[in-house]
N, C-alpha and C positions, 0 to 999 in steps of 0.2 A: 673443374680440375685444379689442383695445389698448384702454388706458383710453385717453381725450381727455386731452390738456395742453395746459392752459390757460397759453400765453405772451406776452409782450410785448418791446419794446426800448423803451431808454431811452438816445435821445440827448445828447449834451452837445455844440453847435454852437459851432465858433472864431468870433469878432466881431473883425472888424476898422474899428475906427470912425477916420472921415477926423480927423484932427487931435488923434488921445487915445493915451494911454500904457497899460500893462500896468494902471498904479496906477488907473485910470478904471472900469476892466473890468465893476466888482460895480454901479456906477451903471449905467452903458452899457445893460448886460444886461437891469437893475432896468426902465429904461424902455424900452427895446424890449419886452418883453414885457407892459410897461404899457399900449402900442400898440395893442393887440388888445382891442378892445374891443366888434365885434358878438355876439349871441347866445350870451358866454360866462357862466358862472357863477364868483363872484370867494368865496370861502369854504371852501378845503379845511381836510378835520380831520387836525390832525396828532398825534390822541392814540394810533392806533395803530402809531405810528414807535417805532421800538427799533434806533435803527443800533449800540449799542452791545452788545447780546443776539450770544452768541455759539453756533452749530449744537451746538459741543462742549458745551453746557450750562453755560457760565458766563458773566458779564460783564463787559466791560472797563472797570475806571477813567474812562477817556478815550479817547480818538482820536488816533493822533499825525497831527499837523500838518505839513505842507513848511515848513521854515525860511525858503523863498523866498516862500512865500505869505503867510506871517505880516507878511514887510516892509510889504506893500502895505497890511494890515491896522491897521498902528502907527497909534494915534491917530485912529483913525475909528471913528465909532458908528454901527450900520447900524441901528439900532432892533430890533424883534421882527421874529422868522422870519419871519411873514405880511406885513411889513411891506417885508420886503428882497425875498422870494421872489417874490409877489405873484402866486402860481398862479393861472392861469386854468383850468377844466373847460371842453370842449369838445362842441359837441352831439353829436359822436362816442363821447362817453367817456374821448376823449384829456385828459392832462395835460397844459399848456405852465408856467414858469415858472424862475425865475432862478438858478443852480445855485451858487454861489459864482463869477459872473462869466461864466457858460456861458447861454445860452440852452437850455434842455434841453426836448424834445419825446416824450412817453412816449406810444405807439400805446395806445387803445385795447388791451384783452386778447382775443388768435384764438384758436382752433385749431387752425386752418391753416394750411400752411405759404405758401401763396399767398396767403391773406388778409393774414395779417401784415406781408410786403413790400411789400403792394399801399398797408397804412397807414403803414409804413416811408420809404415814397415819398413819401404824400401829406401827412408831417410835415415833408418837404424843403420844401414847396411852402408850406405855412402856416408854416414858420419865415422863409420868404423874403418871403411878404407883409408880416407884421410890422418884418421887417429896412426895407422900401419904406413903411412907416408912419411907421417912429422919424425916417427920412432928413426924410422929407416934414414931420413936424415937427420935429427940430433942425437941419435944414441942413443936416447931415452925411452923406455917403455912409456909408452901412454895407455893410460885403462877409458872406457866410457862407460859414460852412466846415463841409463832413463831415468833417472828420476827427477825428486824435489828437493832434496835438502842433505846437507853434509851433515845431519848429526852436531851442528856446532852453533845454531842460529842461524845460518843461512842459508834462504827459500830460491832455488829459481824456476821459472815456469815453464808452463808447457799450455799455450792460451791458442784460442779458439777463433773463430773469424765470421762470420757469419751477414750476406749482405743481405738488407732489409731494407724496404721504401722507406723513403725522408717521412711519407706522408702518414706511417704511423704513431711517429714522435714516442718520444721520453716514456711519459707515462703508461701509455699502455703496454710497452715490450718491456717496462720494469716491473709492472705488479704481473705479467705474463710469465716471467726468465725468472726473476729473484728465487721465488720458492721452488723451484725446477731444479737451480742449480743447488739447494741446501739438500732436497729430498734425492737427489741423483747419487750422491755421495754414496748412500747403501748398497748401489749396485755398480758403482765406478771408481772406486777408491782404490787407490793403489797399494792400501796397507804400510801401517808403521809400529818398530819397536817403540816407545819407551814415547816422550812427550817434549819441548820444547819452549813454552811457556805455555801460561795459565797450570788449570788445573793437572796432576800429576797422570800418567796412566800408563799401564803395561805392554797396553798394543793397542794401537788406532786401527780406525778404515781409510783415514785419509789421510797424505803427508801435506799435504797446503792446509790442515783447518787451523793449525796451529799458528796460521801467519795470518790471518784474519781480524783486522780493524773493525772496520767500517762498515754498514750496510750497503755504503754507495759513496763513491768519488772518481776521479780518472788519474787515480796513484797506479803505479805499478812496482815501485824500488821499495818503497817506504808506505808504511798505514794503506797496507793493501785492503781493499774492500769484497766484497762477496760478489755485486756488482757493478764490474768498471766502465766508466761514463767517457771514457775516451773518445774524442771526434774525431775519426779519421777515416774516412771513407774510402779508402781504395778504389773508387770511383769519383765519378761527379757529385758534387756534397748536395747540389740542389735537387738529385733527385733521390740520395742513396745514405746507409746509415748502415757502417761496420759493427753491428755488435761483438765488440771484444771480450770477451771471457777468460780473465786470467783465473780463476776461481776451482781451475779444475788438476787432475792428478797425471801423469805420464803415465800410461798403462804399457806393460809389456805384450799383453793378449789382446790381442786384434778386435777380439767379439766386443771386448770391453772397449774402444777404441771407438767403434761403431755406435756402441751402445748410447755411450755419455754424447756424443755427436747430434744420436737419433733421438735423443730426450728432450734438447733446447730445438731442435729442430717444430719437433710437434709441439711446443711453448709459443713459437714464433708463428707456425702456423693459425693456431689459438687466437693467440693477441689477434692478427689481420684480418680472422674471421668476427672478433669480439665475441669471441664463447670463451674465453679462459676462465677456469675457475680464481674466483677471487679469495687469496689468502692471507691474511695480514698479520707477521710475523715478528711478536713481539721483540726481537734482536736475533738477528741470521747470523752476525758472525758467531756469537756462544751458542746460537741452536745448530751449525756447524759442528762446533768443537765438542758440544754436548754426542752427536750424533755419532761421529767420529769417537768416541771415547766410551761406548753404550755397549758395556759387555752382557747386559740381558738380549739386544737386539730387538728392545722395544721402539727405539727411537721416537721420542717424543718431541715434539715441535710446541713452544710458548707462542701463545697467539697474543693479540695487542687487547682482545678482548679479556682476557685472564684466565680466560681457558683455555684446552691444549687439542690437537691433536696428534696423528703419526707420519714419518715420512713414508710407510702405506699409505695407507688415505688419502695422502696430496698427489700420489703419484697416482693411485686407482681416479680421483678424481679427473685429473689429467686425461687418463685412458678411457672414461666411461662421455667425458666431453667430448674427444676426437671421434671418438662411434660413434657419436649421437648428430655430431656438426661438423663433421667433413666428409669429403671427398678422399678417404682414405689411398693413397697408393697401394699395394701390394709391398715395399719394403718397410711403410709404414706399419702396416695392418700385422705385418710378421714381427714387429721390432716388439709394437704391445702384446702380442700373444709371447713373447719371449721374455719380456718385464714380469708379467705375471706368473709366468712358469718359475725364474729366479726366488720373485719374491714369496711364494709356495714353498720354496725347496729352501732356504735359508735355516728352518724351524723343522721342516721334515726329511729333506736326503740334501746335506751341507757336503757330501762328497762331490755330488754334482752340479751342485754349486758352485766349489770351488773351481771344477773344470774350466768356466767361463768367468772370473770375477779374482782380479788378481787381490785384492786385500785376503779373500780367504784361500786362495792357493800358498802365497806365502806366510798365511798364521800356521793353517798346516802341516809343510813342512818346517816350520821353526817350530811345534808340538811338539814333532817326531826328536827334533836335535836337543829339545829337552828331556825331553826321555831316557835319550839312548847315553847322554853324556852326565844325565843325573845332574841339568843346572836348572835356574828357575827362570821366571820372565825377566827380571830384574841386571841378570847376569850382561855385561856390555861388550860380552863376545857376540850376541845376537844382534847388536848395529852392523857388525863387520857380514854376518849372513844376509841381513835385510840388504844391504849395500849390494851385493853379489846375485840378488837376486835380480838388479833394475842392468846387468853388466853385458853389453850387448855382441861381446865378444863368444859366440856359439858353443864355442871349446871349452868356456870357461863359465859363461852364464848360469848361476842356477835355476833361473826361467825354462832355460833351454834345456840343463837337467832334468825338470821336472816335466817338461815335453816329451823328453825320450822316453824317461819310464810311464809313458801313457797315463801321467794325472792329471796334466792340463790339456785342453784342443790346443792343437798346433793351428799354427798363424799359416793364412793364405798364400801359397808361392805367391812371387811379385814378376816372375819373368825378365821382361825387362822394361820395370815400371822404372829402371834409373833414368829409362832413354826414350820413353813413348807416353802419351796419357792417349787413354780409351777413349773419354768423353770429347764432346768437340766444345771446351770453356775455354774463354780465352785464355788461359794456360799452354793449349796449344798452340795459338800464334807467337805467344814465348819464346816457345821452345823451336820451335821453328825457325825462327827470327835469328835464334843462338847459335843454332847447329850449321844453318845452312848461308847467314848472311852478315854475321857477327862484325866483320872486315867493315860494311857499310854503319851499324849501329854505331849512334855513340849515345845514346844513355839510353837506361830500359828500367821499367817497374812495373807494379801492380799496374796500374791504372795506365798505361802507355808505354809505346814505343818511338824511340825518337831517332830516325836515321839522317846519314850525308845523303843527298840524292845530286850526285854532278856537284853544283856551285851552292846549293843550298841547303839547309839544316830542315825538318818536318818534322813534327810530334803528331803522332795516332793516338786516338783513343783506343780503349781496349773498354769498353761498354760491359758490363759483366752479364748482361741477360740477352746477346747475340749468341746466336751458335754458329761456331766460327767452323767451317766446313776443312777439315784437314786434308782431304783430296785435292780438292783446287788448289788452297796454299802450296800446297806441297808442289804441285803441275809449276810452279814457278819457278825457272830459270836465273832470273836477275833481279834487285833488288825492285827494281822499276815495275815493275810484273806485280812481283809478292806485294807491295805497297798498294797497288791500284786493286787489284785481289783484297786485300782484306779493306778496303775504304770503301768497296762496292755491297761488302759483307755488312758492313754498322748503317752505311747509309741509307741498306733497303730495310734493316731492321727498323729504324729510326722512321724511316716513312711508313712502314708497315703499322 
């Protein structure tokens, strides 16, 4: 049986606030997320951050910085992290708080690849309430954005989480993930006008290829890489390893959400089984950008050997290895019978493609606005559509337009995924912890919970491969209860 992988998304939402400049952004942001103020808990611990811990087993100096981003930065004091970020926990488990200027919403941690999207969704919706918060108190309209980029050079992400044994190490979940995440792009691209640097082009598949450095480093600001080396395990480091994946696009369509999710997933699988296919790619960021920019929809990939292949092929590969050497699940086994039906209909029925795969639902409607308005690709009223379409505001979204007139699948109701997770992952002791005993907490993260108990202070682990039983936690009364509840939950795991 597959081991469970414990994943997440971590969005970074565009703010567009009525009457403010790029220079406003880090306040903007600061207070809209200050906005959200029912039922959250205001105290993350940020002692087990290590953005500068590098997978290869070294650390870096520093971080480099966008020279564009520093201008903004000249001469303003944002005070301490806690102070600027102003993270809220959410009774979900969820993260919300202030990214350097991003609104950024981090789901809850699934399993699932339908859980995940379902909180993926319902982070749209609580990033959009707060946005109807900040308005309501500064006067100011605030628009939100799913996407990547302002049209202007600057990229922000929407990165991936993924926890994996210490005991696979570096090399094998890099030549595993690498080519995964280049070939995935054809079926998880969130689509773009126009181009950014490098080469020039009319419409991409993807709006990150264009921000593509490196084949590998643990950048995220600056000289971003295909894949990021970050060490930060959101667990115990000596037995656990975050694969972060900044590499990928904010999709509005759920399936596609799911998709790009269930791709690195079966990679990582792969790699722990040692059947990945091995492909060695003579430069990922320009077979990226190359990919992204491939209006035949040949996609061809340069290999190190001097010959080429397709991002077909690496992905069929992918698929014909996971038949052949695993232990397939049932969401598994349906995710590759749905890659291949996409990758079929690309070149034969692209209407139904589009239905699921957001790069080609918004080329098509930007088709049509050329058409009807007699402009061409070139024309720079089509950044202001593409923009509109990532706009998470229902009433106003063209996503959500194009939902109603039945061309894309509409995205999974979420209920009330703002306020419950299904799975029992530590996301639920969370969110529990938040809702029902917040008063005793004083710090909380990924990786633990830390309460007052009487006279003294206790940090929990939050183990990510227990299944944390939501009924019992729940059965508790007082903090003293829920504490001894979930330390009798990791400890029988631990012994088990």
């Amino acid at each position: 049986m597959l081991r469970q992988i414990l994943a997440g998304i971590e969005t970074e939402y565009g703010l567009l606030v009525e009457g403010r400049g790029a220079e406003d952004q880090i306040e903007d942001a600061r207070d809209l997320v200050r906005s959200l103020t029912d039922g959250v808990f205001v105290g993350w611990d940020y002692r087990h951050e290590s953005p500068r811990a590098d997978l290869r087993g070294f650390r870096l100096d520093r971080l480099a910085v966008d020279p564009d981003d520093a201008k903004f930065d000249e001469g303003k004091s944002w005070g301490k992290d806690h102070e600027v970020r102003v993270d809220r926990i959410l009774p979900n488990g969820a993260r919300f708080y202030n990214d350097h200027g991003h609104p950024e919403y981090s789901t809850p941690e699934c399993w699932s690849l339908d859980e995940l999207a379902r909180h993926d969704v319902a982070g749209q919706s609580l990033v959009l309430r707060a946005g109807r918060l900040f308005s309501e108190s500064s006067g100011r309209t605030a628009k939100i954005y799913k996407n990547n980029t302002d049209f202007h050079g600057a990229s922000y992400g929407t990165h991936e989480s993924y926890l994996v044994p210490r005991s696979l190490g570096f090399t094998a979940l890099y030549n595993a993930v690498l080519p995964m995440l280049v070939s995935r792009i054809v079926l998880c691209g969130a689509g773009k006008v126009g181009s950014e640097t490098g080469k020039s082009a009319l419409y991409q598949l993807s709006q990150r290829a264009d921000f593509f450095v490196e084949p590998v480093n643990a950048e995220t600001l600056f000289r971003r890489p295909v894949f990021n080396t970050r060490d930060e395990a959101h667990a115990d480091p000596g037995k656990w390893i975050r694969l972060h994946v900044i590499s990928g696009d904010a999709n509005m369509i759920a399936a596609a959400t799911r998709r790009k999710i269930g791709l690195v997933k079966l990679a990582i699988h792969l790699a722990e089984a040692g059947t990945a296919p091995l492909w060695r790619l003579a430069d990922a960021p320009r077979t990226a950008q190359s990919i992204s920019r491939d209006e035949t929809y040949e996609f061809r990939v340069s290999l190190e050997s001097s010959s080429w292949t397709t991002a077909y092929e690496i992905l069929e590969s992918y698929f014909a290895a996971a038949e052949a050497t695993l232990d397939l699940t049932e969401e598994l086994t349906a995710l590759i019978h749905e890659c291949r039906t996409l990758l079929l209909q690309i070149n034969t029925d692209f209407d139904s493609f589009a239905r699921q795969v957001d790069w080609a639902a918004k080329r098509q409607i930007l088709a049509q606005i050329i058409e009807a308005d007699n402009l061409d690709w070139r024309d720079p009223s089509l950044q202001a559509y593409d923009l509109e379409y990532h706009n998470v505001d229902p009433d106003e979204g063209l996503h959500d337009a194009l939902v109603e007139m039945g061309l894309v699948d509409a995205n999974p109701a979420f209920g009330d995924a703002l306020l419950r997770v299904a799975e029992p992952t530590r996301a639920v002791a969370r969110g529990l912890a938040v809702e029902r005993f917040r008063a005793d907490l004083v710090t909380a993260c990924w990786r633990s919970l830390t309460f007052r108990l009487g006279d003294t202070i206790r940090e929990f682990e939050l183990p990510p491969d227990v299944v944390y039983d939501a009924g019992k936690l729940a059965q508790a009364h007082d903090v003293g209860t829920f504490t001894r509840t979930l330390e009798e939950m990791t400890c029988q795991t631990e012994t088990d």
